[in-house]
LOTORMAR-737279 format. One record per residue (C-alpha): residue in one letter; x negated, y negated, z. Coordinates in pm, 1 decimal, decimal comma, m for minus. Example, Ala and Ser with C-alpha at 12.3 -4.5 7.8 and 13.67 -1.06 7.14 Angstrom:
> A|m1230,0|450,0|780,0
> S|m1367,0|106,0|714,0
// end
This chain:
> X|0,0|0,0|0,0
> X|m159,4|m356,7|m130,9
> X|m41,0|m629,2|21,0
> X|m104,6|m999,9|m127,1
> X|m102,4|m1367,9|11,3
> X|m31,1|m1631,2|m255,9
> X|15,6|m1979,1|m186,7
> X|173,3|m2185,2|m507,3
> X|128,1|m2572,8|m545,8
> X|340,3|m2804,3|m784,3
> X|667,3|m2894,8|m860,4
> X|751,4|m2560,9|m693,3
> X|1016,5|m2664,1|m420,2
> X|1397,4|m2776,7|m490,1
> X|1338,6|m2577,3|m860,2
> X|1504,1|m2217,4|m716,9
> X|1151,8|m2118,9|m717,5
> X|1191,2|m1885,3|m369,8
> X|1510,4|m1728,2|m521,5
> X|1389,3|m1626,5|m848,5
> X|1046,1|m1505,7|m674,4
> X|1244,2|m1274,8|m479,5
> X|1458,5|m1166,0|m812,8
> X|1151,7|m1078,7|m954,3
> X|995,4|m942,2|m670,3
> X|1238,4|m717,1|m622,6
> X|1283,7|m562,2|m983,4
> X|886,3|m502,7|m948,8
> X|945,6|m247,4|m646,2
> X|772,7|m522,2|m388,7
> X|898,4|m629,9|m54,6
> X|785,7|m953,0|121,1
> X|876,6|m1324,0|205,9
> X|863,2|m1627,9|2,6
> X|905,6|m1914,8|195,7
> X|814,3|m2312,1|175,0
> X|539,7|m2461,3|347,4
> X|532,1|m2845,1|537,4
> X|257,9|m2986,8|252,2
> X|507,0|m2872,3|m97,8
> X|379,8|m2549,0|m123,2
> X|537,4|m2195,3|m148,1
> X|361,1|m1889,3|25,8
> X|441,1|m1567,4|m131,5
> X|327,3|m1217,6|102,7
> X|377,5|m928,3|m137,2
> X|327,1|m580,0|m28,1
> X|372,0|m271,1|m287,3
> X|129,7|m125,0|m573,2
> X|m149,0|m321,7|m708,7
> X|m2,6|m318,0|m1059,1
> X|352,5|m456,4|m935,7
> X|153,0|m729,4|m778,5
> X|m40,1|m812,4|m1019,5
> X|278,9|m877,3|m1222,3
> X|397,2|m1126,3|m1005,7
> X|76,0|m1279,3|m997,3
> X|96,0|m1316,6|m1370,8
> X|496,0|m1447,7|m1330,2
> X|384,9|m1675,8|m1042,9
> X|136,6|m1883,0|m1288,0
> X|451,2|m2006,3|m1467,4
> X|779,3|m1926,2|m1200,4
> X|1118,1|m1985,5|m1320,3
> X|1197,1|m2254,7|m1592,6
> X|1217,6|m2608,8|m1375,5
> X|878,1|m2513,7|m1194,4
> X|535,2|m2673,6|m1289,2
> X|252,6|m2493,3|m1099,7
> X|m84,5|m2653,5|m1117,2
> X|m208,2|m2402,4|m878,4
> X|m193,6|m2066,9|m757,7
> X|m437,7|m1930,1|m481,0
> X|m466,1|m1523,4|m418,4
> X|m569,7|m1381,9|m74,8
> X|m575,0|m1011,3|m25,3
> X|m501,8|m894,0|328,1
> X|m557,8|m626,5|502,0
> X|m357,6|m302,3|590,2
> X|m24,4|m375,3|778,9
> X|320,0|m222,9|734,7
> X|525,1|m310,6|471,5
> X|880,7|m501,2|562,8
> X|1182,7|m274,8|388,1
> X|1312,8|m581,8|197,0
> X|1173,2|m959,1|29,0
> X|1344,5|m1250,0|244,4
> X|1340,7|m1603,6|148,2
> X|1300,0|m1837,3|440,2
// end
C-alpha cells in the first residue's frame, strides 16, 4: 500500500476542485482526504497502488476545468493504514 502527500497551489479553491479530486480518486481504487489549506492550497493524502496514484498525480497537474494549478508538490510517506473511503473536508 503507497500512500502519497500532494499539496496543489493556484486557482484551486472555490473551482469544485476537492469534489472532483475525490470523483476521480475514487474511480482510481484510492482512498484519502482532500481538503483546503489556510494559505489557498489543497492537500491531497492518497493511499492505494502506485500506478492509481500516479494517475492522479498526472490528473492533479490540470484538475477539473475552472482550476489553474501553477504548482503541484509530491511527498511520499511512510507506511500507515489506509482510511476505507476519500473525504473532502
Amino acid at each position: 500500500m503507497h500512500a502519497v502527500r500532494f499539496v496543489v497551489r493556484g486557482k484551486v479553491q472555490g473551482v469544485f476542485f476537492r469534489a472532483s479530486t475525490r470523483e476521480r480518486a475514487l474511480a482510481l481504487g484510492l482512498t484519502g482526504h482532500a481538503r483546503n489549506l489556510l494559505d489557498g492550497s489543497v492537500e491531497v493524502v492518497a493511499y492505494g497502488n502506485a500506478t492509481s496514484i500516479d494517475q492522479l498525480e498526472v490528473w492533479l497537474h490540470d484538475g477539473p476545468p475552472s482550476a489553474e494549478v501553477n504548482e503541484l508538490y509530491r511527498e511520499e510517506l511512510g507506511a500507515h493504514d489506509a482510511p476505507t473511503d476519500f473525504r473532502v473536508s
